[in-house]
Backbone bond lengths (Angstrom), bond angles and torsions (degrees), N, CA, C in turn:
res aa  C-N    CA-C-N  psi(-1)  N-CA   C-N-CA  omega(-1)  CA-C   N-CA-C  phi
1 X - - - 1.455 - - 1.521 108.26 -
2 X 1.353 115.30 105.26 1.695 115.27 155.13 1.079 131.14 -106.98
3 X 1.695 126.47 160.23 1.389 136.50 -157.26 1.840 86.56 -115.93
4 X 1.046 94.86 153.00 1.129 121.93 153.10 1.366 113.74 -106.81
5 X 1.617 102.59 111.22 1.655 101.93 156.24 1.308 121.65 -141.95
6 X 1.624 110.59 152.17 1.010 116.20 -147.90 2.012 101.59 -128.38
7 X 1.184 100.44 -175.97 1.186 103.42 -174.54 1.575 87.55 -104.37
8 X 1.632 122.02 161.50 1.252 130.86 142.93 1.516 140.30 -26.83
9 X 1.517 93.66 -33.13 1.496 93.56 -153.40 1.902 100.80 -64.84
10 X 1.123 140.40 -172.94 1.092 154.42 -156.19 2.011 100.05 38.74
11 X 0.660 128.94 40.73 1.535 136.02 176.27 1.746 124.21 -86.89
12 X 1.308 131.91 70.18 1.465 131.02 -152.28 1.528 86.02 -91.08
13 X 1.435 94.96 169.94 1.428 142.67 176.35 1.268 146.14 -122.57
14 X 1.579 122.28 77.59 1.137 97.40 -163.93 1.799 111.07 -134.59
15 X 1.468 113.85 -176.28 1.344 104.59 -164.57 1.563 104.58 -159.04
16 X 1.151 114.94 142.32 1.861 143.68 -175.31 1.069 130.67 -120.94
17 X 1.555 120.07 115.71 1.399 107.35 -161.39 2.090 113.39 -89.85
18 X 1.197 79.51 25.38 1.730 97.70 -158.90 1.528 78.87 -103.63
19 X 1.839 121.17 152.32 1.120 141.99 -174.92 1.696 99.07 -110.31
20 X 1.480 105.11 138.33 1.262 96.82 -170.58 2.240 96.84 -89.43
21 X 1.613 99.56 163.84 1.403 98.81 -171.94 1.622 116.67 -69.12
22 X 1.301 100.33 -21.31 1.683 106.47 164.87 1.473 103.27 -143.90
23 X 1.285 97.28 157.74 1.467 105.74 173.26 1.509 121.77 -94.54
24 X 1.661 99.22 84.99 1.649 101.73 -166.97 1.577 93.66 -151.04
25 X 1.870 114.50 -177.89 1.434 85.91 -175.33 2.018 111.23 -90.08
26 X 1.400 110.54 9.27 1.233 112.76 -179.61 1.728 103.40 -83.59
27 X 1.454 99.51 -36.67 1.640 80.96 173.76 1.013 133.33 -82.15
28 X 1.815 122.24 -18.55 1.366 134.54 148.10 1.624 124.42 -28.58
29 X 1.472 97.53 -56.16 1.220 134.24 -161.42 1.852 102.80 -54.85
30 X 1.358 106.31 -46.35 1.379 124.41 -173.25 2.026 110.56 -68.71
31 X 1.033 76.31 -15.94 1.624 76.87 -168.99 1.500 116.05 -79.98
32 X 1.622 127.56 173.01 1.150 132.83 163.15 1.268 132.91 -111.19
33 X 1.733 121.55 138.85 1.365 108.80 -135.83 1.662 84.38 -127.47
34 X 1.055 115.33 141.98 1.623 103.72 132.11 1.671 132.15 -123.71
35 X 1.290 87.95 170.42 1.566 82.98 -169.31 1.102 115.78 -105.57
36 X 2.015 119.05 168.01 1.383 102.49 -159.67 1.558 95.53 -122.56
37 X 1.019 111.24 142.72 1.401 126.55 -160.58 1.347 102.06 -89.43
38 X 2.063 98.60 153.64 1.913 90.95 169.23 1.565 122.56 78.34
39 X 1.788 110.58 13.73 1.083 112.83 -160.60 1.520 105.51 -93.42
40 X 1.464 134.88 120.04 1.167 133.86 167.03 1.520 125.96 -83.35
41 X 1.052 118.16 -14.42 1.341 126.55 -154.19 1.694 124.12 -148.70
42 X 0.939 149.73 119.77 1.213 162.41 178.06 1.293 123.74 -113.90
43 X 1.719 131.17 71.19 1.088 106.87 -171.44 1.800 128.77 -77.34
44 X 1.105 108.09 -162.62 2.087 102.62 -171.84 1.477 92.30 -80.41
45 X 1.360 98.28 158.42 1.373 126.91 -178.78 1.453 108.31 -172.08
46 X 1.367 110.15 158.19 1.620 121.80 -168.12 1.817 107.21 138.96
47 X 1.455 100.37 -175.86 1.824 101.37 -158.95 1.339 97.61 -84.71
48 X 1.340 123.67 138.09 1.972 107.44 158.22 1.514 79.84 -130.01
49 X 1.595 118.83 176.25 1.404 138.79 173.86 1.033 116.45 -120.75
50 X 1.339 120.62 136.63 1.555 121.66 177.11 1.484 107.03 -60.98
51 X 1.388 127.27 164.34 1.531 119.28 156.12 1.665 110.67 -98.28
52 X 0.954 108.04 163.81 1.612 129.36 -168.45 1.508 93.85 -134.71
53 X 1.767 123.14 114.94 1.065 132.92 170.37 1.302 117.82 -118.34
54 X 1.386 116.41 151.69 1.570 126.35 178.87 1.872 103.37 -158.19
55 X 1.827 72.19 136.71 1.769 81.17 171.52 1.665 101.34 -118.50
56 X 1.549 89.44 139.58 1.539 82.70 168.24 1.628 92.16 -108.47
57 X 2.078 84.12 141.18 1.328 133.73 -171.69 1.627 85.96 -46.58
58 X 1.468 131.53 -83.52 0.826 135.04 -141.79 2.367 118.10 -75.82
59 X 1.135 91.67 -22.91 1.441 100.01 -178.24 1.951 104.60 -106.25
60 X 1.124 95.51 -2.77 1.902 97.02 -177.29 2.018 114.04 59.18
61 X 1.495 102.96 11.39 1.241 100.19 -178.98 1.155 98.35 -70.53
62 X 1.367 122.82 136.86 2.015 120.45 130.49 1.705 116.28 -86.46
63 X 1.795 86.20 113.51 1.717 104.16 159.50 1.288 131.92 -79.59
64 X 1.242 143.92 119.05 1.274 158.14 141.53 1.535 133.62 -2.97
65 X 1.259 149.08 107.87 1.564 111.47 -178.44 1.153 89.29 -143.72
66 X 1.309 154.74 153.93 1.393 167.50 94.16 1.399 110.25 -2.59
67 X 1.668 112.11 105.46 1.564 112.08 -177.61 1.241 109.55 -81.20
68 X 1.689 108.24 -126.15 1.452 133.82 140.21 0.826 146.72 -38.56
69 X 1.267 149.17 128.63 1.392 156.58 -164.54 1.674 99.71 -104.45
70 X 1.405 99.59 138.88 1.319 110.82 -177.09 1.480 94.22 -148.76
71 X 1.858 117.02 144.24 1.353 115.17 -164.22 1.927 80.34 -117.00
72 X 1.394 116.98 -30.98 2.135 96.35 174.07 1.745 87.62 118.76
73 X 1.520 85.12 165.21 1.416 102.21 -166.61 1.929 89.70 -140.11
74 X 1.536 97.12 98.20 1.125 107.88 178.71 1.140 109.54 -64.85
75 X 1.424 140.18 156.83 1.557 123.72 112.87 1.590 141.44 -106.59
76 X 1.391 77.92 148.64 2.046 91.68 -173.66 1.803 110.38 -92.11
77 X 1.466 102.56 121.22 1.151 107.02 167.70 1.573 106.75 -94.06
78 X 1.847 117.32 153.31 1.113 98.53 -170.94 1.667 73.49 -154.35
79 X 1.494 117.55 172.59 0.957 137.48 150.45 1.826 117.94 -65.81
80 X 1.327 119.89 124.17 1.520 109.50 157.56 2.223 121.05 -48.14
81 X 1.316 97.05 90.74 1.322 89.83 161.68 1.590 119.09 -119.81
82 X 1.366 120.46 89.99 1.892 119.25 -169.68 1.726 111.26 -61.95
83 X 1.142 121.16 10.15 1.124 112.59 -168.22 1.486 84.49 -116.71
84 X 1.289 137.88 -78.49 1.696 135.81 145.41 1.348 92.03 56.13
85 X 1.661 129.42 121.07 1.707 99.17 159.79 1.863 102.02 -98.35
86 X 1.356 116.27 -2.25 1.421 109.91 173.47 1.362 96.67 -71.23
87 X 1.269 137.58 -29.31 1.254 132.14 -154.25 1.612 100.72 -91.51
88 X 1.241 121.62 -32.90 1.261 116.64 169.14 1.449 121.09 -90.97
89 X 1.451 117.75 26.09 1.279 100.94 179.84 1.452 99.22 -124.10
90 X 1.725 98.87 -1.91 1.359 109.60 173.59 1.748 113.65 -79.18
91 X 1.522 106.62 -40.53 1.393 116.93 162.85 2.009 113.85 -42.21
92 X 1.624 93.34 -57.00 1.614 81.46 173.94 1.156 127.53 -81.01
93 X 1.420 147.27 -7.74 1.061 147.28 120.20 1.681 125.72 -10.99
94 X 2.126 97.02 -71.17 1.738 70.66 166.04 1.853 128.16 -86.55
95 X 1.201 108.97 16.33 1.882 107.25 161.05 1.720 91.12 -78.33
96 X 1.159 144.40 1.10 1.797 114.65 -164.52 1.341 90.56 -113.15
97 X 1.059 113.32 176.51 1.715 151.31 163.87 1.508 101.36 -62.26
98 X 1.259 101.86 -51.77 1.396 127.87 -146.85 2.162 121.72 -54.18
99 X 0.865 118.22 156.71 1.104 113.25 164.99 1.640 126.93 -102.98
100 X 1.262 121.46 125.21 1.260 120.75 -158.02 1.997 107.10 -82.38
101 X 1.467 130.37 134.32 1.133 99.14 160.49 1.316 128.36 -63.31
102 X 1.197 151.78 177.89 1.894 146.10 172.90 1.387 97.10 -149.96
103 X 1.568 98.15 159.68 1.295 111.45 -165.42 1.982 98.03 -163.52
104 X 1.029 120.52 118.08 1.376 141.90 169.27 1.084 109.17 -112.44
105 X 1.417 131.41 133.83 1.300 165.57 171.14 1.660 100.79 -115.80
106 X 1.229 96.17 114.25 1.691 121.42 143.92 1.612 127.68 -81.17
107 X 1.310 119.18 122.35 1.119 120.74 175.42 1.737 139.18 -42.47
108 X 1.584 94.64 5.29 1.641 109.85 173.47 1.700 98.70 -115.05
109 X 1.206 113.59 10.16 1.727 114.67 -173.14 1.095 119.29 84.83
110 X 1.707 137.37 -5.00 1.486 132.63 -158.14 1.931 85.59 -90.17
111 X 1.188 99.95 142.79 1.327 126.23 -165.65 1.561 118.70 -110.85
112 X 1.292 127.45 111.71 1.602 120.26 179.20 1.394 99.88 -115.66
113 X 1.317 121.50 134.64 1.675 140.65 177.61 1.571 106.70 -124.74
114 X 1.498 99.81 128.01 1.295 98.58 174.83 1.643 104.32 -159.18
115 X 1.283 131.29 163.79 1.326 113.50 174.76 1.691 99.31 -123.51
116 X 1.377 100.51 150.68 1.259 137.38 -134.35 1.718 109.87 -122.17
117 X 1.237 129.78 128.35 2.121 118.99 155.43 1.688 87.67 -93.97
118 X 1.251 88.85 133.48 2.186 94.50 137.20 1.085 114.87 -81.92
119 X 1.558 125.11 127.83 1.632 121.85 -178.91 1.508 92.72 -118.12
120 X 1.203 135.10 16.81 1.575 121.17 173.20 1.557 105.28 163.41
121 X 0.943 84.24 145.53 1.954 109.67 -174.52 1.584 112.36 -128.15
122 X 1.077 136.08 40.21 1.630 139.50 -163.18 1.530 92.72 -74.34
123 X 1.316 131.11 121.86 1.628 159.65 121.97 1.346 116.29 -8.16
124 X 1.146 122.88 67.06 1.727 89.47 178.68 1.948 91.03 -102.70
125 X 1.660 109.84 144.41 1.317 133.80 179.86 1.162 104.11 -76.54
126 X 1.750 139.62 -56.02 0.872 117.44 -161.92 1.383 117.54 110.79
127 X 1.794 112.17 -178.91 1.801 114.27 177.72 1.931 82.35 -114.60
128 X 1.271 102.61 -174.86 1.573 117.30 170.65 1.312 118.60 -45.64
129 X 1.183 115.31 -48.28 1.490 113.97 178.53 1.258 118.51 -113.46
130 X 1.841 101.15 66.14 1.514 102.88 -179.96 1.438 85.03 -161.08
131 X 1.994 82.92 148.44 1.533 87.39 -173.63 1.735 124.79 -103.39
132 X 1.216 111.91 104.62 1.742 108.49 -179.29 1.056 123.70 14.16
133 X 1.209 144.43 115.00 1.720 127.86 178.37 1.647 101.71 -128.40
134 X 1.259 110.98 168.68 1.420 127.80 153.26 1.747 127.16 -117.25
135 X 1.062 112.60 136.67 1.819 100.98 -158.40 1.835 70.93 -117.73
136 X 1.666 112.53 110.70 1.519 110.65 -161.64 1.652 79.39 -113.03
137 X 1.462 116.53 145.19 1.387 122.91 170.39 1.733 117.00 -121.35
138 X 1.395 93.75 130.70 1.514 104.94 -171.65 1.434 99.71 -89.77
139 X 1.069 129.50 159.85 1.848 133.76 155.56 1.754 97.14 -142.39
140 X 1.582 86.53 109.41 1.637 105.45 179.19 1.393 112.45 -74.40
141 X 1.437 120.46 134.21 1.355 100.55 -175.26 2.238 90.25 -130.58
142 X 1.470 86.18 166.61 1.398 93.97 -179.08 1.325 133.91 -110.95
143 X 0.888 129.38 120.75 1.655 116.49 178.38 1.124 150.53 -40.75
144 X 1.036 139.16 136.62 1.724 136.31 -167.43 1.470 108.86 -60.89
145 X 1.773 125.22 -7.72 1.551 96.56 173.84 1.993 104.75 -100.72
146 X 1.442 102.79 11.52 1.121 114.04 -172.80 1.624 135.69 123.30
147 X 1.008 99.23 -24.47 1.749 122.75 177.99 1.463 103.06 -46.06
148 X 1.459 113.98 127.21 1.240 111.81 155.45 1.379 113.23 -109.70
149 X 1.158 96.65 -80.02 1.691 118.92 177.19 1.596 100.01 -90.55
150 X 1.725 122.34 158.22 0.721 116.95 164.82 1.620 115.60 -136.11
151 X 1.302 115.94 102.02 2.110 113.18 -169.19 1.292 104.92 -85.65
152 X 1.666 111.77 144.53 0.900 136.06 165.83 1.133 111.96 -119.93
153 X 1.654 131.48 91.14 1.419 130.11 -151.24 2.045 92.50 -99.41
154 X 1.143 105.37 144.27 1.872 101.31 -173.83 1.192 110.10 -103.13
């Protein structure tokens, strides 16, 4: 049995302000994306669960339970590019309410879809020999029939 592993690099980013008609990878799939340019960084994301604990009073056990589902609040480092239209659609994203669809590409093709808020875009400039960045933060949220993430492994 061998793995293929790979490095990151060829890894895009991209994002739709259009809701897909189901949350699956065919309805993902249908949509239009663009991508956001200048991207250095991808941080982790995926489901973990809160725990839910209980002691009973009378036996001093602590029980276990599987809460909430939470898919993570990546962050994206990116280069400042204002002309970028991923980069500006990431700007209008965080002015909306709204939830963005997202879409990451891995450099072997396996595909993660999920929709996304921008809650902040902070600028930092830098010294002379550094290049502008934005450390942009996603908070993935999930759907009411359950959907968090959605993989399309290739």
């Amino acid at each position: 049995l061998s793995m293929a592993v790979n490095t990151a690099l060829g890894t895009t980013l991209k994002i739709s302000a259009s809701v897909p008609a189901t949350y699956d990878a065919a309805g993902y799939a249908a949509l239009s994306y663009t991508k956001i340019g200048s991207v250095e960084n991808v941080g982790a994301f995926g489901t973990t669960q809160e725990i839910v604990t209980f002691t009973d009073l009378e036996t001093g056990i602590l029980q276990k339970f599987k809460g909430t589902k939470d898919g993570g609040s990546p962050s994206i480092t990116i280069a400042q590019d204002t002309d970028d239209a991923g980069q500006i659609l990431l700007k209008a994203a965080l002015a909306s309410q709204n939830a963005y669809s997202t879409l990451v590409t891995m450099p072997n093709g396996d595909k993660f879809y999920f929709m996304s808020m921008i809650t902040s875009m902070p600028v930092t400039p830098g010294g002379a020999n550094d290049i502008p960045k934005i450390e942009c933060a996603l908070a993935i949220t999930g759907q009411s029939g359950g959907t968090i993430i959605v993989e399309v492994l290739a």
